[in-house]
C-alpha positions as CSV (number, residue, x, y, z in Angstrom):
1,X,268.5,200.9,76.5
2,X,268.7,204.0,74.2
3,X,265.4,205.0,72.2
4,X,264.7,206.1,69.1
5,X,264.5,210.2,69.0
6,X,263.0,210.2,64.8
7,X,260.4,207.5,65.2
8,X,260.8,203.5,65.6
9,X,264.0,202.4,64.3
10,X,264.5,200.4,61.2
11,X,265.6,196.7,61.6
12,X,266.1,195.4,64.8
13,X,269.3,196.8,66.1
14,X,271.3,200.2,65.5
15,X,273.8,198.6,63.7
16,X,270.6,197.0,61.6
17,X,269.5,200.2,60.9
18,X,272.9,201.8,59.8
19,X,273.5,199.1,57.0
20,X,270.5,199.2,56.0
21,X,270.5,203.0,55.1
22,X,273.9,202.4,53.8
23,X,272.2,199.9,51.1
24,X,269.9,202.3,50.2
25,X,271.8,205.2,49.7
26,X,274.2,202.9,47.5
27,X,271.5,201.6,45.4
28,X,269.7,205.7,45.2
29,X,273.6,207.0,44.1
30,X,273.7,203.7,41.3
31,X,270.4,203.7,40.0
32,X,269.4,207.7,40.3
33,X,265.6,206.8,41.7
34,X,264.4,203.5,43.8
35,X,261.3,202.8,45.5
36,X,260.7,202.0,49.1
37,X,258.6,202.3,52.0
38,X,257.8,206.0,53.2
39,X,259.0,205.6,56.6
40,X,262.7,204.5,54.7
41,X,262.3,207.4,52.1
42,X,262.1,210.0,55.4
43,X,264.6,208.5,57.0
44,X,266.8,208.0,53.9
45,X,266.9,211.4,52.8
46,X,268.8,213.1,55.5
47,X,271.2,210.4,55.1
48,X,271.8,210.0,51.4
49,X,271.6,214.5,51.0
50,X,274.6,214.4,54.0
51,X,276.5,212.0,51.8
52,X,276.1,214.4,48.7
53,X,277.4,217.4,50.8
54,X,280.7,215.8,51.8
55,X,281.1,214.7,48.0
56,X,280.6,218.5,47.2
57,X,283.6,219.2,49.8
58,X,286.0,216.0,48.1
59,X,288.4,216.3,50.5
60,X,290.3,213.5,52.1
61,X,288.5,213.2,55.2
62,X,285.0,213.5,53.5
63,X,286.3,210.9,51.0
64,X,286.7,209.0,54.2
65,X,283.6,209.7,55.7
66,X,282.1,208.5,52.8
67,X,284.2,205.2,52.1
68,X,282.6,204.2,55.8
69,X,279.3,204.4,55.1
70,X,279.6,203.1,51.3
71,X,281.3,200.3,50.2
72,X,281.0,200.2,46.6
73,X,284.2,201.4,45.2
74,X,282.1,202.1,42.0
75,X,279.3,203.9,43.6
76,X,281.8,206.2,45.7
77,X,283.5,207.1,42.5
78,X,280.5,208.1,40.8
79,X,279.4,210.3,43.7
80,X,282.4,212.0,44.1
81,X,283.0,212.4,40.1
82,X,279.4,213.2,39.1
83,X,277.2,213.6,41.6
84,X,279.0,215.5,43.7
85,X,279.6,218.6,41.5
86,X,276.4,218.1,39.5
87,X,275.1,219.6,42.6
88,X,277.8,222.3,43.4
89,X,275.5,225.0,42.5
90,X,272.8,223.7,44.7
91,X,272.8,224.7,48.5
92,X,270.7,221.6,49.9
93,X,267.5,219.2,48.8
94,X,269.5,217.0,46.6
95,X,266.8,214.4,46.9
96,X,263.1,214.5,46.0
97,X,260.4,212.0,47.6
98,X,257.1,211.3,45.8
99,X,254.4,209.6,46.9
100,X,253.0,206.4,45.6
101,X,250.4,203.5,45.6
102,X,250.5,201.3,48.9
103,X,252.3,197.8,48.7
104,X,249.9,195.0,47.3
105,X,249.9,192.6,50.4
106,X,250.4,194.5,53.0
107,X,249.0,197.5,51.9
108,X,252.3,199.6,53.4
109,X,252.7,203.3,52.1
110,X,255.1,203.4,49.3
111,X,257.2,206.1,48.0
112,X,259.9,206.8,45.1
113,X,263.1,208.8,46.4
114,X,265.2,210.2,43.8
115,X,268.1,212.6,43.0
116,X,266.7,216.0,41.7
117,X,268.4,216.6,38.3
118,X,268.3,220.6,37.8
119,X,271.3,221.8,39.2
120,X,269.7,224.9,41.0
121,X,266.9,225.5,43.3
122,X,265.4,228.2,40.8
123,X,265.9,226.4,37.2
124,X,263.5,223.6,39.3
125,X,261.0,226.2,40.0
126,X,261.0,227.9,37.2
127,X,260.4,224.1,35.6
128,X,257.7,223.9,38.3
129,X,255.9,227.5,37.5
130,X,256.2,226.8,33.5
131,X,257.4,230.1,33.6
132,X,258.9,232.1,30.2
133,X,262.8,231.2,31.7
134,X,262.3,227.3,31.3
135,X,260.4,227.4,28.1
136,X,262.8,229.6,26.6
137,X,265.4,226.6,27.6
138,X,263.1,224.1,26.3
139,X,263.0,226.0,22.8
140,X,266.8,226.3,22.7
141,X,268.0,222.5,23.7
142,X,266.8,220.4,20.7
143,X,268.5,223.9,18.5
144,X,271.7,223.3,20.0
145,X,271.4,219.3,19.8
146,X,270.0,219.7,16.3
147,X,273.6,221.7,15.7
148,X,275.5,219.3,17.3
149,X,274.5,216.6,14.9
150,X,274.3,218.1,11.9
151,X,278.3,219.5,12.8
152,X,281.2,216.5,11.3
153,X,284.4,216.5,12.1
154,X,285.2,215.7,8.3
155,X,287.2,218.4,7.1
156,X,286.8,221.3,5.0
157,X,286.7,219.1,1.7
158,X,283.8,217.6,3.0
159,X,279.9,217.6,2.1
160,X,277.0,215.8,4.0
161,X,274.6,214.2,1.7
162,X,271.7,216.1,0.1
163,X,268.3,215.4,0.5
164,X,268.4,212.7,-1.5
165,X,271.2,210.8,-0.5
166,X,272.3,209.0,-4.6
167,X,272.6,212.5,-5.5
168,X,276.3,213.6,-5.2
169,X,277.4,217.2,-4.5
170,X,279.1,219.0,-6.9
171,X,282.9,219.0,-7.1
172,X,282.4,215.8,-4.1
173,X,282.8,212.6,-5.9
174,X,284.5,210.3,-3.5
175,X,281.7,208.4,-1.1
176,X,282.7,208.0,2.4
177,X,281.2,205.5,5.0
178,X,281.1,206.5,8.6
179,X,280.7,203.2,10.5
180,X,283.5,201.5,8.2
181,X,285.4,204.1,7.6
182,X,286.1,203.5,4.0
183,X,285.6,205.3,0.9
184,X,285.1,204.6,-2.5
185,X,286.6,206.5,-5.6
186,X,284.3,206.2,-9.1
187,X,285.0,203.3,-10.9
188,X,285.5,201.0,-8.1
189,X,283.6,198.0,-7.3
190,X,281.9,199.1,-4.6
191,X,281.1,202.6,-5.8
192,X,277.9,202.4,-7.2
193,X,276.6,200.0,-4.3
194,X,277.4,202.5,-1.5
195,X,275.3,205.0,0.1
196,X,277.4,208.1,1.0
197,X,277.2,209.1,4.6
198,X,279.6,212.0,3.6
199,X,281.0,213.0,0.1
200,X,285.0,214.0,-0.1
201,X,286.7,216.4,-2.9
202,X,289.6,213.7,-3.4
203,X,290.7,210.5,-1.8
204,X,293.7,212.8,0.0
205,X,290.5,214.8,1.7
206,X,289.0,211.5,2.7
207,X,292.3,210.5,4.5
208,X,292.9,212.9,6.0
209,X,289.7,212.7,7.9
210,X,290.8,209.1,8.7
211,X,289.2,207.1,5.9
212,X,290.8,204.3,3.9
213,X,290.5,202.5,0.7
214,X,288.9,198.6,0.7
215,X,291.3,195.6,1.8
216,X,291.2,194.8,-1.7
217,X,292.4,198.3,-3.3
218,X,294.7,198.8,-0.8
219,X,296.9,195.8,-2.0
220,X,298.9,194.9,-4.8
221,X,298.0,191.9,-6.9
222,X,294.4,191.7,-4.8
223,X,290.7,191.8,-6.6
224,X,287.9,192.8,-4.5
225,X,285.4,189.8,-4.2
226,X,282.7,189.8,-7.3
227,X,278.6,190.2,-6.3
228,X,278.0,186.3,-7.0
229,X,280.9,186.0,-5.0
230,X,282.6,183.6,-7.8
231,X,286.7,183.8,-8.8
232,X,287.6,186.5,-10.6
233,X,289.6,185.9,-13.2
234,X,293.8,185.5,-12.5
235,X,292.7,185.6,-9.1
236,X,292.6,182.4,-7.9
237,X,293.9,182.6,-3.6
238,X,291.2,183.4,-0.9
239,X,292.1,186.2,1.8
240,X,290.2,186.1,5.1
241,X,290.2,190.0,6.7
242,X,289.5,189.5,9.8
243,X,292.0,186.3,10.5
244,X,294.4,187.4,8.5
245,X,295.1,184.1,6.5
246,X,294.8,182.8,2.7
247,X,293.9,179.8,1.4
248,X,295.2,178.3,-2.1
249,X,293.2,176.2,-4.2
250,X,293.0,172.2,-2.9
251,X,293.8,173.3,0.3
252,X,291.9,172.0,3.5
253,X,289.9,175.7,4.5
254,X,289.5,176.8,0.4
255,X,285.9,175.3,-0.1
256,X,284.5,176.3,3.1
257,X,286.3,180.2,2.6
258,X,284.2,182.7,1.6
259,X,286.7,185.4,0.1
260,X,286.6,189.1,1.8
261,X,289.6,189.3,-0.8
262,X,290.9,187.4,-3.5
263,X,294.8,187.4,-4.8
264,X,296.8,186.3,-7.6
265,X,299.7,185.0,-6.0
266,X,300.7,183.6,-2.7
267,X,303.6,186.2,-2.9
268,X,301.1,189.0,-3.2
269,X,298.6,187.5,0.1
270,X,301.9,187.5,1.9
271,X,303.2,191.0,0.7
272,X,299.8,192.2,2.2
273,X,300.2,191.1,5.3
274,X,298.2,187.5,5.1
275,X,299.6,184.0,5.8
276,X,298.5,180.6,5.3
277,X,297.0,178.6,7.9
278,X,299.3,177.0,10.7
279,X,298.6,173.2,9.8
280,X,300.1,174.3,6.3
281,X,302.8,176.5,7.5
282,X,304.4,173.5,9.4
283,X,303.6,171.3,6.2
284,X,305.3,173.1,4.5
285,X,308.3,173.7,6.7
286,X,308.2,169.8,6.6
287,X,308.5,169.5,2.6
288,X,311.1,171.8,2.8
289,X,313.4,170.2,5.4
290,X,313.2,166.9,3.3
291,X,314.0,168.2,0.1
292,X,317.2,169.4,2.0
């Protein structure tokens, strides 16, 4: 019978052994970090950093190679997509093993194996030394990410807010929202209630950066629905956005509606794209067919 040349095996068989470093090299490559005993740390690492080389290569056979050992579709993607050239600077010791507390129970030596995230041996010592490289690269990240967020993609005829954000900019006084996507000209109904996440020149400048006007303003014969949330008046026909449907006055739905939009006319719901409910459509149909 063949023995062990690194140390007792794991499990009780060599087939044992060989899924059960497969499971934790799929886990490690899902999850970034796990925790184990030492003894399957040691013997994971050689494993799991042989794995990350043939990901670096990404040829078929490696792809191969890989696909026997790991069965996770998923996980094999995201080696070969990310992992693998995350580390294609880095010749070798993809993995890093720390030391922890021993197991409650049966006091057994634990340890956390994870994937190193600097892509070069020398950016991780120069991490390790504190040295003048990696503070310098400290200094500069939350610069560039600071510059990154302060940067819209709203279009030369755009302002952020100032300091205080009621305050409009001069020669910017359409209010844009961000997370709806709407904006509101002076005079509307929602104008004074909204606070500006970016400030446009003219409605055209707001469009153009892929901002519309309210349901309500959009459509002819429509009223945008009043802070009490009564009727305005000449506006008597309830308009559901998100379902798309109206609802006239004595109707089943009207009392329990609550109006996103109100119109004038049936004829002006429909014109906007709305429709009554389908129990009334095929009433209707019904009235129709017997006064033919």
């Amino acid at each position: 019978m063949p023995t062990p040349t690194k140390g007792a095996r794991l499990g009780g068989s060599p087939a044992h052994e060989r899924l059960l470093l497969a499971n934790l090299a799929t886990a490690l490559f899902q999850h970034g970090r796990i925790t184990t005993t030492e003894a399957k740390a040691k013997r994971l690492r050689p494993f799991a950093e042989r794995l990350i080389t043939k990901a670096k290569r990404g040829d078929l056979h490696n792809r191969r190679q890989i696909m026997r050992q790991i069965r996770d579709k998923d996980v094999v993607h995201k080696l070969l997509d990310e992992i693998g050239p995350h580390f294609e600077d880095r010749a070798g010791g993809y993995t890093r093993i720390t030391k922890t507390l021993p197991r409650k129970g049966d006091n057994a030596p634990m340890a956390v194996i994870e994937l190193v995230q600097e892509k070069t041996v020398t950016s991780e010592a120069e991490k390790a030394r504190k040295t003048k490289f990696a503070k310098d690269a400290k200094k500069d990240a939350p610069k560039s990410a600071e510059k990154s967020e302060d940067k819209q993609d709203f279009g030369p005829d755009s302002h952020l807010p100032l300091d205080d954000p009621n305050e409009q900019p001069e020669g910017f006084p359409v209010k844009g929202n961000a997370d709806s996507k709407l904006y509101h000209v002076p005079g509307s109904a929602f104008y004074d209630r909204t606070v500006a996440e970016v400030w446009f020149a003219d409605a055209e400048a707001a469009e153009k950066a892929g901002f519309q006007l309210p349901p309500s303003q959009r459509h002819k014969g429509s009223h945008e629905p009043l802070e009490d949330g009564s009727q305005p008046e000449g506006f008597p026909i309830k308009g559901n956005e998100s379902s798309k449907l109206y609802h006239v006055p004595d109707s089943a739905f009207y009392d329990r509606t609550d109006a996103e939009i109100w119109f004038a006319t049936a004829e002006d719901a429909e014109a906007a794209g709305y429709s009554l409910p389908p129990s009334q459509q095929d009433k209707d149909a019904e009235d129709a067919g017997d006064e033919s």
